[in-house]
N, C-alpha and C positions, 0 to 999 in steps of 0.2 A: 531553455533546456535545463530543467533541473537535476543538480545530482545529488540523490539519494544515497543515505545510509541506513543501514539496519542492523539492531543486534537484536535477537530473541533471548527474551528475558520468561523464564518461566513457561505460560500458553499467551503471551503478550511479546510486541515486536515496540522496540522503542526505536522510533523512525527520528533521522535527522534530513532535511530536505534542503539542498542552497539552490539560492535563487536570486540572479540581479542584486549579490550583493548581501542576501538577507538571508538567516536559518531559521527555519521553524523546526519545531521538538514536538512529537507528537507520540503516542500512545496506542497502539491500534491492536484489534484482535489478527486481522489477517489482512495480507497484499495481492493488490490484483493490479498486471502489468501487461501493457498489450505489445508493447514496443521497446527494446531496452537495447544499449548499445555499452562498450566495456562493464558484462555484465561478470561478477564475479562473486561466489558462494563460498565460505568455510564449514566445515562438519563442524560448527559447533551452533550452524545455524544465523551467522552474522553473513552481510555482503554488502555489497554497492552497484549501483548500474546509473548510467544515465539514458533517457528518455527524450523524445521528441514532443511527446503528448504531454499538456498539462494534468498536475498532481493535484490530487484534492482529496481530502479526510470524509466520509460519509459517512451516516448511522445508515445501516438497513436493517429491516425487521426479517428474518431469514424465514423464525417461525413464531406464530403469534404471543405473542408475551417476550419472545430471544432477539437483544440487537446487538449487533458488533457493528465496530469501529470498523473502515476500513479504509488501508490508501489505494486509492482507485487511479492509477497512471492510464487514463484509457477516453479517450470520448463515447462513449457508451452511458444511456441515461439510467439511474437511479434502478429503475424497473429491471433492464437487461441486467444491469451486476447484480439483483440480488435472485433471478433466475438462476444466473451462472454458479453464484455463493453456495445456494440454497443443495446445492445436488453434489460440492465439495466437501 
């Protein structure tokens, strides 16, 4: 169960993720979460939740030549989040 952190930095989110002990720092254009538990937002754009679903960083190509980063909290494949991206 990892638990995520986020602060919105400019049109970028710098994510902090803990896991078993370990943080990863990541960089992402946008977040997609399908399941999130003590989920909590500040109007400045920054928040935390934890998750049941494993986290992972993706490139998707939204539109040809355009990729974003993205943390994908979701088992859903590559194909479906960039369906779901493409029309956000």
């Amino acid at each position: 169960m990892p638990y995520v952190r986020f602060i919105k930095r400019g049109r970028k989110f710098k994510v902090y993720m803990a896991e078993r002990g370990k943080t990863e720092i990541h960089d992402v254009d946008d977040i997609y979460i399908d399941v999130g538990h003590g989920v909590g937002f500040t109007t400045r754009g920054s928040g935390t939740f934890i998750t049941d679903v494993p986290c992972r960083v993706v490139e998707i190509e939204t539109l040809p030549g355009i990729k974003e980063k993205v943390l994908a909290c979701t088992r859903k494949s590559i194909e479906e989040l960039r369906e779901i991206i493409k029309y956000l």
